[in-house]
C-alpha positions as CSV (number, residue, x, y, z in Angstrom):
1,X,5.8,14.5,44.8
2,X,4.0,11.0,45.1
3,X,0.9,10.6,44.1
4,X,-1.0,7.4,46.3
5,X,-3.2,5.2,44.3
6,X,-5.3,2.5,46.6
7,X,-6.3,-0.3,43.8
8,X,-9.0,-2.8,44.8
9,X,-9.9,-4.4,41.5
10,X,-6.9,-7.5,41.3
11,X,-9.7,-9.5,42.1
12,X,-11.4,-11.8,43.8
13,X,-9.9,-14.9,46.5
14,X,-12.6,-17.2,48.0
15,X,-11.9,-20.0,50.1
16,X,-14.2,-23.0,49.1
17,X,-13.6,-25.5,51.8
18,X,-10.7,-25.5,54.5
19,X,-9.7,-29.3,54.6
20,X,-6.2,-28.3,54.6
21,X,-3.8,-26.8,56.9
22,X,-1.3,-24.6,55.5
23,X,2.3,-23.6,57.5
24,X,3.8,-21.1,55.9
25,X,4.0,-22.6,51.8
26,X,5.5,-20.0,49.0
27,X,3.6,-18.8,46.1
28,X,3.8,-16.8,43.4
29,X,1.2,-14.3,41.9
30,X,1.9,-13.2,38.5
31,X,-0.5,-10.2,37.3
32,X,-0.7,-8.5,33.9
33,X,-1.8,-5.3,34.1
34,X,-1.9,-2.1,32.5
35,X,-0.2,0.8,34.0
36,X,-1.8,3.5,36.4
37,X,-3.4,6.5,34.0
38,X,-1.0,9.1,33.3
39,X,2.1,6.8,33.0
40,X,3.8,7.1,29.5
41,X,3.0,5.2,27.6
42,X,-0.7,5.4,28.4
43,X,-1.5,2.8,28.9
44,X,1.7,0.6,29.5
45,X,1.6,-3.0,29.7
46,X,3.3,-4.5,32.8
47,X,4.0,-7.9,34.7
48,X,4.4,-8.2,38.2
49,X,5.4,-11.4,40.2
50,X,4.7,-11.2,43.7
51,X,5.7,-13.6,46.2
52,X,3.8,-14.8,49.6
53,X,2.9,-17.5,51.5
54,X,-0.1,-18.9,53.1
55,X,-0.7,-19.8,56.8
56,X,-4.0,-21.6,58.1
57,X,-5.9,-24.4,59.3
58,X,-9.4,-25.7,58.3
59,X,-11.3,-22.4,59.4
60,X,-9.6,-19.7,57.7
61,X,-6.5,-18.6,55.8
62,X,-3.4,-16.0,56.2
63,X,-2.3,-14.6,52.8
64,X,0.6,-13.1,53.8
65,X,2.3,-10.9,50.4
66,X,5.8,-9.9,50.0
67,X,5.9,-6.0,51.4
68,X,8.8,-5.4,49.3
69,X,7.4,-3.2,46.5
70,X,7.8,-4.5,42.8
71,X,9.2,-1.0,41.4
72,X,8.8,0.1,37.7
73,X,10.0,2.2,35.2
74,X,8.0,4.3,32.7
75,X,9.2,7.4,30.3
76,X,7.8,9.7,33.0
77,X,9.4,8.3,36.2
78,X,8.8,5.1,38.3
79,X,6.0,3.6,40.2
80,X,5.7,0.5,42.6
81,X,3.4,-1.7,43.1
82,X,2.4,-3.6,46.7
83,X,0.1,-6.3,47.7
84,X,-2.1,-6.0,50.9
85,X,-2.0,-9.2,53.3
86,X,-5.6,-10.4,53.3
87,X,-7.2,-13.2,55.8
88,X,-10.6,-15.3,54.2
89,X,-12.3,-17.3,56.1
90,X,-14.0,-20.6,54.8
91,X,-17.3,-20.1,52.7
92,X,-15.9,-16.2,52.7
93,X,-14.4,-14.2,50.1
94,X,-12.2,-11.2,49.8
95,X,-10.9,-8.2,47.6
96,X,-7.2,-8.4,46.5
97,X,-6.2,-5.1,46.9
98,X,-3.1,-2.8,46.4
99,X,-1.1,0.4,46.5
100,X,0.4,2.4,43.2
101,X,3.1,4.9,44.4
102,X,4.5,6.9,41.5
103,X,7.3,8.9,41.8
104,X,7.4,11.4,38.7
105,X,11.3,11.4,36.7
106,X,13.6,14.4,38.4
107,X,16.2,15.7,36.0
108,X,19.5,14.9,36.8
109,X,21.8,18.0,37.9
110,X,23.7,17.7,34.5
111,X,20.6,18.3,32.7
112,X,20.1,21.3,35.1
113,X,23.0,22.6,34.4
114,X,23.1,22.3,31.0
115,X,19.7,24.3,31.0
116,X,20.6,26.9,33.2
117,X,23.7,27.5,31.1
118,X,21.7,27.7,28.1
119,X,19.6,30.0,29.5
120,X,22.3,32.0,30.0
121,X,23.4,31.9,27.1
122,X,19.9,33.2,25.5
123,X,20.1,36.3,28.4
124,X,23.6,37.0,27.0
125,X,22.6,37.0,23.5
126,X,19.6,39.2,23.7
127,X,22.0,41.5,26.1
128,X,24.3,42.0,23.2
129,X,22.0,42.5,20.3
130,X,19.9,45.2,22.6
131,X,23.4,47.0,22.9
132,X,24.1,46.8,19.4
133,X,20.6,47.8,18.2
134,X,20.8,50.6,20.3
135,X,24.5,51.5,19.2
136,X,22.7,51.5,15.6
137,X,20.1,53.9,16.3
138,X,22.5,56.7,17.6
139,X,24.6,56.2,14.5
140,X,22.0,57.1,11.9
């Protein structure tokens, strides 16, 4: 089961003046963060780099982020991280905001089987010693 958490508080981007026209250049956003509640450890420390680029001319701005999730690992199972796209226009400001999808750890089959035959293993055992207490009891 995934469990979908919408994030709105990476922040802030304003867009003082637009003086410059932008085609398309490459950036990277680095964010420290710690990880969504429940993760173990809780709370984990994490970095993300996200790449993007930026289109735009002198009225507004394109922030266009990389839709490739950043995926990571925890002791409980994995989450990943994406960036909405957001568009600013000059004097204007937006929310940086994201999506947390985390994917809680599945056992792999060995460790299924290895439980199952364990747990037969307990069913056998109390199977016998029922038997033999009950062999015991017609005895005396």
């Amino acid at each position: 089961m995934n469990n979908l958490l919408s994030v709105s508080s990476f922040g802030v981007f304003s867009l003082a003046n637009g003086t410059n026209d932008y085609d398309g250049t490459s950036f990277t956003l680095f964010l420290d963060f710690t990880a969504p509640p429940g993760t173990s450890p809780d709370p984990g420390n994490f970095l993300a780099a996200i790449t993007g680029s930026v289109h735009g001319n002198t009225g507004s701005l394109h922030v266009d982020f990389s839709s490739v999730p950043t995926v990571f690992t925890y002791n409980g199972g994995t989450f990943s991280l994406v960036i909405n796209d957001l568009d600013v226009a000059v004097g204007g400001s937006t929310n940086v905001s994201g999506l947390f999808t985390a994917t809680p750890a599945v056992p792999e089959p060995t460790t299924w089987a290895m439980m199952l035959l364990g747990f037969a293993g307990l069913g056998f055992l109390a199977y016998r010693r029922r038997g033999t207490g009950a062999s015991q009891l017609r005895l005396v």
